[in-house]
PLY file of the C-alpha trace (Angstrom):
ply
format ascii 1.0
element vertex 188
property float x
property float y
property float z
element edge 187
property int vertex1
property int vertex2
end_header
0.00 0.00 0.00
1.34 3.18 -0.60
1.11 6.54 1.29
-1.85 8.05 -0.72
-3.81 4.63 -0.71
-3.05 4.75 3.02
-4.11 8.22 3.77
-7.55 7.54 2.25
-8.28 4.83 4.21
-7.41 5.22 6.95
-7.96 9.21 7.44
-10.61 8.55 10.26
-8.26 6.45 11.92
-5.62 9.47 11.70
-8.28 11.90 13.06
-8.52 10.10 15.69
-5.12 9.25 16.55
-4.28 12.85 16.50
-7.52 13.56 18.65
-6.43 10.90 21.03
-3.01 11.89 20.94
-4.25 15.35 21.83
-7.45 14.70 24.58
-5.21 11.57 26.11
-1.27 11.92 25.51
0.44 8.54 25.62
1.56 7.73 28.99
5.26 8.54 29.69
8.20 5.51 29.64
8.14 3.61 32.48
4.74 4.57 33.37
1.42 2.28 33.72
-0.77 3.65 30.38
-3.54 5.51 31.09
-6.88 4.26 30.04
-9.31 6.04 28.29
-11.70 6.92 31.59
-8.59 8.12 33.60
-8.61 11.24 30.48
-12.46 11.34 30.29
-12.77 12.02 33.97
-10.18 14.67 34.09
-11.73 16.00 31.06
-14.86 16.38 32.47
-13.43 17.72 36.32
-12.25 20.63 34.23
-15.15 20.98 32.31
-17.28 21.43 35.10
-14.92 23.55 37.16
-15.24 25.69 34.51
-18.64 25.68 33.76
-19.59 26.70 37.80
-16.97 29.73 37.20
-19.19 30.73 34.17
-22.45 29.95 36.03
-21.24 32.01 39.02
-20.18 35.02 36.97
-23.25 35.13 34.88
-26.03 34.23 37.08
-27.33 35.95 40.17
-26.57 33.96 43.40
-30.29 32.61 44.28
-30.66 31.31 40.66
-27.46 29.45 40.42
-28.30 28.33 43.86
-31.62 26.96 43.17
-29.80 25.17 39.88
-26.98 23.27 41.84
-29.73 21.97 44.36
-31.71 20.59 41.76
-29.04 19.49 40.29
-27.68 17.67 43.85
-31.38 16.11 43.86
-30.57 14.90 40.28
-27.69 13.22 41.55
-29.15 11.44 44.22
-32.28 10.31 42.20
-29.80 8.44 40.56
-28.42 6.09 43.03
-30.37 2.90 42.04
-29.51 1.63 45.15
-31.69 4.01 47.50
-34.79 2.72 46.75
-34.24 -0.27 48.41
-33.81 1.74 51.96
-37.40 2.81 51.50
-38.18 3.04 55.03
-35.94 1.69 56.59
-33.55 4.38 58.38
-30.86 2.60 60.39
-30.33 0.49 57.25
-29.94 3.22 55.24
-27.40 5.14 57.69
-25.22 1.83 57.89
-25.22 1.89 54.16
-23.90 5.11 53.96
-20.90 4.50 56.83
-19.37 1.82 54.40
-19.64 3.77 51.03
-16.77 5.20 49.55
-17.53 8.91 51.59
-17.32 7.06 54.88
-20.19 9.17 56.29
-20.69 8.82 59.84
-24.71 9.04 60.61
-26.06 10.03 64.12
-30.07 9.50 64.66
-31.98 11.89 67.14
-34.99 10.87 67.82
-36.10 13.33 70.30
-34.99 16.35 68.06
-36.33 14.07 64.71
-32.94 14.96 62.89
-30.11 13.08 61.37
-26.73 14.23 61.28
-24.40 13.43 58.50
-20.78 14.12 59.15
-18.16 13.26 56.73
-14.31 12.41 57.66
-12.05 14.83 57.47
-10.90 16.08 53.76
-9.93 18.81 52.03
-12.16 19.06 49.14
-15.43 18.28 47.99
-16.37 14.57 47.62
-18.41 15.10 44.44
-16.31 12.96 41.86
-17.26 15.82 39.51
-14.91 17.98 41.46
-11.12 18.90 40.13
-8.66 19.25 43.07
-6.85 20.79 39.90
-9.20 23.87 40.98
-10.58 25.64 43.69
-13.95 24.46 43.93
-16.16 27.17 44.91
-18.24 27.34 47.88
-21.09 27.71 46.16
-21.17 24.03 44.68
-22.19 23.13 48.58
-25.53 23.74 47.22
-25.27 20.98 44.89
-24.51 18.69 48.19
-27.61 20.64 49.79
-29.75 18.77 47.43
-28.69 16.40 47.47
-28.98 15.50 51.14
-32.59 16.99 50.81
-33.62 14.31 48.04
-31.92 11.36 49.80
-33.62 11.35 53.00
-37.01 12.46 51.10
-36.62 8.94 49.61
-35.61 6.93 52.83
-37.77 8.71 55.31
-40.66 9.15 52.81
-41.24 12.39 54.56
-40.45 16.08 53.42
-36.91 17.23 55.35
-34.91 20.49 55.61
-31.34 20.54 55.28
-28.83 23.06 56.71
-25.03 22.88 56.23
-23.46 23.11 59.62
-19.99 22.94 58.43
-18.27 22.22 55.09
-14.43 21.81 53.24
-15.09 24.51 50.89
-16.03 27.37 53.27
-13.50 26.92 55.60
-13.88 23.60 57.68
-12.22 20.50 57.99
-15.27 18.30 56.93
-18.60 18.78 55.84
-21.67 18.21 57.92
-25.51 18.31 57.35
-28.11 18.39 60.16
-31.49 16.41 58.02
-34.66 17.69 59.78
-37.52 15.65 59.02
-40.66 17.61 59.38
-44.02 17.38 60.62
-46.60 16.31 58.50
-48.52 19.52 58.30
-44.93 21.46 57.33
-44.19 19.22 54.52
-48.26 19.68 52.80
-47.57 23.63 52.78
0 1
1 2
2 3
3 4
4 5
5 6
6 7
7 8
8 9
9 10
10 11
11 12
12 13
13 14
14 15
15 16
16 17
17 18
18 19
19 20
20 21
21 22
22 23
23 24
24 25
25 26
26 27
27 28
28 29
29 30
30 31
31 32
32 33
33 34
34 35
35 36
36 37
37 38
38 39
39 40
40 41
41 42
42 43
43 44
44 45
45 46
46 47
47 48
48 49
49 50
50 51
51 52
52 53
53 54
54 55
55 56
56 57
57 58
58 59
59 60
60 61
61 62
62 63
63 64
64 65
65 66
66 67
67 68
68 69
69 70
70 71
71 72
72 73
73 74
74 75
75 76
76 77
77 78
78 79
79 80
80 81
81 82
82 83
83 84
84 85
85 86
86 87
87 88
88 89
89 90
90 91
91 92
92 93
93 94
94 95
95 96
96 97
97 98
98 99
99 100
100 101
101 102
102 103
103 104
104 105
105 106
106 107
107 108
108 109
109 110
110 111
111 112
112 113
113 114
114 115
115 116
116 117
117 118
118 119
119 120
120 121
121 122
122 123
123 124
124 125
125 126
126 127
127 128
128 129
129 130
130 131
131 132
132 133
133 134
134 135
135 136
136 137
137 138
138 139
139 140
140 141
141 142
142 143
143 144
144 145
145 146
146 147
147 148
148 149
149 150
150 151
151 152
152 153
153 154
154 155
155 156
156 157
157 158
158 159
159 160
160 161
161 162
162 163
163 164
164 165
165 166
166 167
167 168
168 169
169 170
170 171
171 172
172 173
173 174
174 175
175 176
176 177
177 178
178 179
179 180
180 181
181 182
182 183
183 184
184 185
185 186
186 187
């Protein structure tokens, strides 16, 4: 085969060697290669680092608020595994201690709150966050909905969440006091 015969047929496959070549440089000698998630991942950490620093400079503050909790309850509606904690509290709460977050879950009865406190970290725990970037504090929101459409689905009940401490404005962890709320509250 000669070059020109070559060229035209394979000029997709040179496309996309140079895009791959570009998106996911060859890993360096010595070096385990990196597959084609590893690049996809930190491809999309950027992309969404960027897009909240767009969102945050364009929007007004309650809008882009009200988007990243929806968008936190998007996440969680997502877990295919939360439906089968229906009801059922505790078992839910020892779920959640041996996930990957390690989320430590405290029940009060008396008060009818739950208390989620992660370990300590420095960042986020979102997997869409970059530790390339400073994530801004504003993406807490996102976790506030999170938190808010989780125990909606366990407890079955309407619940307020409030951020009592978190990585990205200034503490060592994050943590989220889950008030479940009266009938009557969660019917206005």
């Amino acid at each position: 085969m000669n070059r020109a015969d070559f060229l035209k047929k394979c000029s997709g496959g040179l496309c996309a060697c140079i895009v791959a070549n570009e998106v996911a440089p060859a890993a360096s000698a010595g070096s385990a290669p990196t597959s084609p998630e590893d690049w996809r991942l930190r491809f999309i950490r950027r992309r969404y680092a960027k897009l909240i620093g767009i969102l945050s400079e364009k929007m007004d503050q309650k809008a882009l608020n009200v988007v990243l909790h929806e968008l936190g309850g998007y996440c969680s509606s997502t877990d295919a595994s939360l439906g089968q904690y229906r009801g059922d509290l505790e078992g839910y709460c020892a779920h959640l201690r041996q996930t990957a977050s390690g989320d430590e879950v405290a029940i009060d009865r008396e008060r009818n709150a739950i208390t989620v406190t992660s370990p300590l970290r420095t960042d986020c725990f979102c997997p869409w966050i970059s530790v390339e970037h400073q994530t801004p504090a504003v993406v807490c929101n996102c976790s506030l909905g999170w938190q808010q459409a989780t125990w909606e689905t366990v407890t079955g009940k309407k619940v307020q969440v409030d951020l009592k401490e978190s990585v990205l404005r200034g503490g060592k962890r994050c943590v989220f006091e889950v008030r479940i709320l009266p009938e009557s509250a969660g019917a206005a």
